[in-house]
MIVEX-600368 format. One record per atom (N, C-alpha, C): x, y, z. Coordinates in nm, 2 decimals, padded with zeros to 4 digits. Layout:
N
<lumkol xx="X" yy="Y" zz="Z"/>
...
This chain:
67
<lumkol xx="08.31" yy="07.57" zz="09.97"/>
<lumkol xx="08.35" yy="07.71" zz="09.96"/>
<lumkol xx="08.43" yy="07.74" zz="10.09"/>
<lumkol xx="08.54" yy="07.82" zz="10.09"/>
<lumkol xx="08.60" yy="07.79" zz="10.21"/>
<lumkol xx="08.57" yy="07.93" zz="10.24"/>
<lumkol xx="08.64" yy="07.95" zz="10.41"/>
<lumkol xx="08.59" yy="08.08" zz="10.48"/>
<lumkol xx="08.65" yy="08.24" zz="10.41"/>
<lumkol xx="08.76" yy="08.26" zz="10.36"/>
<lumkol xx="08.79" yy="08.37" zz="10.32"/>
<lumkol xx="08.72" yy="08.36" zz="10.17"/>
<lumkol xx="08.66" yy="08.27" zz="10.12"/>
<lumkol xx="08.55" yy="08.32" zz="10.01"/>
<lumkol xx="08.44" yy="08.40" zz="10.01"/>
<lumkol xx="08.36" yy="08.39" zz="10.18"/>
<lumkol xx="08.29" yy="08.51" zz="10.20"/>
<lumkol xx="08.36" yy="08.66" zz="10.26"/>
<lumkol xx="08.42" yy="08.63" zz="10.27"/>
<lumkol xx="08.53" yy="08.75" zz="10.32"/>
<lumkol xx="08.48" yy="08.86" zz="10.23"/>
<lumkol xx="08.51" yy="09.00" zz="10.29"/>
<lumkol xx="08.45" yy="09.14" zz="10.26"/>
<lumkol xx="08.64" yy="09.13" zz="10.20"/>
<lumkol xx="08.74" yy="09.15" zz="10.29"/>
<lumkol xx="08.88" yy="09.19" zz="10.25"/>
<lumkol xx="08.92" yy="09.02" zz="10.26"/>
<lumkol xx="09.11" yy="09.08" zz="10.23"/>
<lumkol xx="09.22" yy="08.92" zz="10.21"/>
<lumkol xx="09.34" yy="09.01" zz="10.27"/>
<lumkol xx="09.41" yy="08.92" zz="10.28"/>
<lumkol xx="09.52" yy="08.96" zz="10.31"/>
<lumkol xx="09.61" yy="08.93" zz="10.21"/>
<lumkol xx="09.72" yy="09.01" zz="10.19"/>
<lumkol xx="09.82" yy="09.03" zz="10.09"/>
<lumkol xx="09.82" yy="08.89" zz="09.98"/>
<lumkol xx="09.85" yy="08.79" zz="10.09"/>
<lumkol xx="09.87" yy="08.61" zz="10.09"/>
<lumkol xx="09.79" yy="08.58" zz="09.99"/>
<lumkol xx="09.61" yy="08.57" zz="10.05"/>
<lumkol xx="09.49" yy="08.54" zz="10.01"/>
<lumkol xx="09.48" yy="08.61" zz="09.89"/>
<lumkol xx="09.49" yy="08.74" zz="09.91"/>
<lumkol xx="09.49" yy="08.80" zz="09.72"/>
<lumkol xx="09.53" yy="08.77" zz="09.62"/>
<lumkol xx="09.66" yy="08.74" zz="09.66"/>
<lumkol xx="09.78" yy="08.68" zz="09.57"/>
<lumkol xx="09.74" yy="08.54" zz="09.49"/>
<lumkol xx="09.73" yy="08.47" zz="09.58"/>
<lumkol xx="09.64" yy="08.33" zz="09.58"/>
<lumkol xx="09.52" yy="08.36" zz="09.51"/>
<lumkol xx="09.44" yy="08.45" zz="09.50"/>
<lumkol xx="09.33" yy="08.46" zz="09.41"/>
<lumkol xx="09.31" yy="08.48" zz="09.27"/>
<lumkol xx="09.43" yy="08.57" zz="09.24"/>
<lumkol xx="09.48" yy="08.63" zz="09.15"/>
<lumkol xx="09.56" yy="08.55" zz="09.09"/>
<lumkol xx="09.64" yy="08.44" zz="09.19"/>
<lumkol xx="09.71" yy="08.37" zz="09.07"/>
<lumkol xx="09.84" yy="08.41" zz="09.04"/>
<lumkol xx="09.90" yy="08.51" zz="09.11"/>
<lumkol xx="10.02" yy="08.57" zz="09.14"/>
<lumkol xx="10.11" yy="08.50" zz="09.27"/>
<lumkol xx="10.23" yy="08.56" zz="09.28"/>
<lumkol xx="10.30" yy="08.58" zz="09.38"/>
<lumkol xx="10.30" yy="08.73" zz="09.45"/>
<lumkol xx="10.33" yy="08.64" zz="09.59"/>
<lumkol xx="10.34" yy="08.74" zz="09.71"/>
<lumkol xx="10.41" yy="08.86" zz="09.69"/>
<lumkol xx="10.53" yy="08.85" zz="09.61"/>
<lumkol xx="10.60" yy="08.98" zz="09.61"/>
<lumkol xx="10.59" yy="09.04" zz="09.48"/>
<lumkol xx="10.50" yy="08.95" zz="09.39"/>
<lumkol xx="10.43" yy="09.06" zz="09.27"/>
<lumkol xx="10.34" yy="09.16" zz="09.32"/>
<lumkol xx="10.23" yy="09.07" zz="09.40"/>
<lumkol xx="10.13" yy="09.13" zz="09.49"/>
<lumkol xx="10.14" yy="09.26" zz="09.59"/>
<lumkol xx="10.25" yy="09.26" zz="09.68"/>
<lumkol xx="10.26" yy="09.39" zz="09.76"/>
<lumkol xx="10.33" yy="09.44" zz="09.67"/>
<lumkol xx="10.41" yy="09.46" zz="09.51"/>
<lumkol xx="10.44" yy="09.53" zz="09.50"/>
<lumkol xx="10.35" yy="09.63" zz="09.38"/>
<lumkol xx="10.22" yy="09.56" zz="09.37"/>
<lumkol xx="10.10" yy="09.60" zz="09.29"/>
<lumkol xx="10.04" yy="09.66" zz="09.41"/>
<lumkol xx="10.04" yy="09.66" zz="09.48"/>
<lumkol xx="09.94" yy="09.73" zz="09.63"/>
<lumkol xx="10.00" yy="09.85" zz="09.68"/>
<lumkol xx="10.14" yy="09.84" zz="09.66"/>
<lumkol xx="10.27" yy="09.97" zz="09.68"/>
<lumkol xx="10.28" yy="10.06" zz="09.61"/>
<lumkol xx="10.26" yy="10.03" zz="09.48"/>
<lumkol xx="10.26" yy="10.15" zz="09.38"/>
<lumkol xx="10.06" yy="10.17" zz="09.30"/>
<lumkol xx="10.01" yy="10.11" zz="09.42"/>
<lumkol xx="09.88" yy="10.20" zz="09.39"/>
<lumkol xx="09.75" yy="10.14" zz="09.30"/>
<lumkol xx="09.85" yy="10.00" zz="09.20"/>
<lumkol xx="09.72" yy="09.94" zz="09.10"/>
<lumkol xx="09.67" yy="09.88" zz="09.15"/>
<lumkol xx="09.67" yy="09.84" zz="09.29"/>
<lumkol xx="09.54" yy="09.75" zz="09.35"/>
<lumkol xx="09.54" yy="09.82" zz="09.46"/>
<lumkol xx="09.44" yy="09.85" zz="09.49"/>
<lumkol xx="09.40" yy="09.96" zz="09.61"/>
<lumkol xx="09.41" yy="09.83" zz="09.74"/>
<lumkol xx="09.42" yy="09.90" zz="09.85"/>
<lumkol xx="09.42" yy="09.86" zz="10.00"/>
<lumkol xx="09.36" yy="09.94" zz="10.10"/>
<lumkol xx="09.33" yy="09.84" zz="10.21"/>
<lumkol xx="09.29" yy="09.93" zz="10.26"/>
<lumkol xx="09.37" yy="09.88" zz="10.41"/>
<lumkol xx="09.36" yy="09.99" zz="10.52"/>
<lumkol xx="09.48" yy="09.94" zz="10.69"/>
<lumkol xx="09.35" yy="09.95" zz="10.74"/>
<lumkol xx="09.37" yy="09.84" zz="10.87"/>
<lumkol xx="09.30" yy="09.79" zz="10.93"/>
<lumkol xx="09.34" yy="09.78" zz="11.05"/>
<lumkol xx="09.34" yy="09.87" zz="11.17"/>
<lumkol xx="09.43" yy="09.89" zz="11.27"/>
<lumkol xx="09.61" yy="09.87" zz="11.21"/>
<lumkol xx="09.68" yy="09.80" zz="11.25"/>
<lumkol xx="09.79" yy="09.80" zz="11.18"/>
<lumkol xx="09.81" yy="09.70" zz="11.08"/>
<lumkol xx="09.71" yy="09.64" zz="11.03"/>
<lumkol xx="09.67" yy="09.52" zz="10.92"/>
<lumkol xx="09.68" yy="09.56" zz="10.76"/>
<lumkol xx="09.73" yy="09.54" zz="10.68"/>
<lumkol xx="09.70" yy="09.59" zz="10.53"/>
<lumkol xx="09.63" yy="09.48" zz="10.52"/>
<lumkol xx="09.55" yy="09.49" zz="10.45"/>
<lumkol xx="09.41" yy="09.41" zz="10.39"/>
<lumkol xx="09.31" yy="09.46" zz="10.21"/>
<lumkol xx="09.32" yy="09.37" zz="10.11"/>
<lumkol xx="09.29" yy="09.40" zz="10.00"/>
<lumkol xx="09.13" yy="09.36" zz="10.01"/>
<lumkol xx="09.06" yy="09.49" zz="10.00"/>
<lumkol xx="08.89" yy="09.41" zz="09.95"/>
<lumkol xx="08.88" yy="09.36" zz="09.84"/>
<lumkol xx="08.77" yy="09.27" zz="09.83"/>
<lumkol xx="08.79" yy="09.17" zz="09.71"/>
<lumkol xx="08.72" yy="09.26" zz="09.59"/>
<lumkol xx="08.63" yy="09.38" zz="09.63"/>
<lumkol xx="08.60" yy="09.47" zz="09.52"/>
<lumkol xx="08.71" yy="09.56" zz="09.44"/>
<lumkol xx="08.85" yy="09.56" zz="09.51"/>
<lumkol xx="08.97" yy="09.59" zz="09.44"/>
<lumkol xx="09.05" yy="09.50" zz="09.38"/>
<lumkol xx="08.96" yy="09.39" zz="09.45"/>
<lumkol xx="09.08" yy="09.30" zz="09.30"/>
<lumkol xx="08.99" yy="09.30" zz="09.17"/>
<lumkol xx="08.85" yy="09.27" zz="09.23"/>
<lumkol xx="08.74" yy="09.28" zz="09.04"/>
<lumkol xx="08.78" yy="09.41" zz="08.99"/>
<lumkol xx="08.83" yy="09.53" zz="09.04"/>
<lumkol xx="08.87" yy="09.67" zz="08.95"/>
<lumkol xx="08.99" yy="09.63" zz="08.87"/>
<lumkol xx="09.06" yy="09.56" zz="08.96"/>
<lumkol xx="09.16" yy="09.57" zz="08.89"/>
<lumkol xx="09.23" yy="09.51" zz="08.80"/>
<lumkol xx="09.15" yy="09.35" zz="08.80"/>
<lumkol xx="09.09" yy="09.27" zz="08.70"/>
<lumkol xx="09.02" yy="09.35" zz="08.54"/>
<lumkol xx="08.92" yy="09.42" zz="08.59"/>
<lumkol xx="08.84" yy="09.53" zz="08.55"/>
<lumkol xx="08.93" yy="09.61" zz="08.40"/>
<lumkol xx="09.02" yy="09.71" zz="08.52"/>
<lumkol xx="09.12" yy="09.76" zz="08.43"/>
<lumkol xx="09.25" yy="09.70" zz="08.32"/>
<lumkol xx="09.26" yy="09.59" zz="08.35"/>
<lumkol xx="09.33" yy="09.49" zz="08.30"/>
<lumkol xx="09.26" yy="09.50" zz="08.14"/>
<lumkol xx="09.14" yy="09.44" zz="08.17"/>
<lumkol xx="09.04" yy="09.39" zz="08.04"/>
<lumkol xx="08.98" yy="09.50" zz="07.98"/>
<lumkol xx="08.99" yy="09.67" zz="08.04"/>
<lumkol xx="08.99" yy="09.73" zz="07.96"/>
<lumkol xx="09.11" yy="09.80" zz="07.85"/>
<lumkol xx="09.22" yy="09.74" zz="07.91"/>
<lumkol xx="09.32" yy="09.81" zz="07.84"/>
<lumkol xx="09.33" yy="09.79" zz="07.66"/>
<lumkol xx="09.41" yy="09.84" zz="07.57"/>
<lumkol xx="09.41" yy="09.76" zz="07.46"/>
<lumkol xx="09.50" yy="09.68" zz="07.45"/>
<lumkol xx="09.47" yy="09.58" zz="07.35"/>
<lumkol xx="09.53" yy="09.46" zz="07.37"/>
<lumkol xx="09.68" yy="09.56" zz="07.29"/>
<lumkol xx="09.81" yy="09.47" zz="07.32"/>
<lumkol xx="09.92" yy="09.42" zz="07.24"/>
<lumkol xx="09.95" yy="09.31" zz="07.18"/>
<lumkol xx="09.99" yy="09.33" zz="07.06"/>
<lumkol xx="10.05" yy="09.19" zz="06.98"/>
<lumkol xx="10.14" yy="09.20" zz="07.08"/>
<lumkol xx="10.21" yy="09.03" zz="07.04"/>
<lumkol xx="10.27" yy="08.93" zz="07.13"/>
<lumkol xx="10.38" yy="08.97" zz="07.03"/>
<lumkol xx="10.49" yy="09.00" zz="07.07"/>
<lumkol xx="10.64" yy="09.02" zz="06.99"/>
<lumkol xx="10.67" yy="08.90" zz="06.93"/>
């Protein structure tokens, strides 16, 4: 298990990477509000309890057929 596994937050990078996204999918999910953030002196940093929300909210949505 590596060190940002116990980690409380991540950084933009680390989220991304968790999630299985790209970087500039990522800050632009953090920009408009669906993954919460939090500043850290001048640090943006995602807690990892905002990514399970927002995982969360994903799996409650309803589904769509596939066009």
């Amino acid at each position: 298990m590596s060190t940002a596994d116990n980690r409380v937050v991540l950084t933009i990078e680390e989220a991304a990477k968790r999630l299985g996204i790209g970087r500039t999918t990522m800050y632009a999910l953090v920009m408009t509000g669906e993954i919460r953030s939090v500043t850290i002196g001048r640090l943006r940093r995602v807690p990892v309890r905002c990514l399970d929300e927002y995982v969360t909210t994903l799996l409650d949505q309803p589904m769509t057929p596939a066009a």
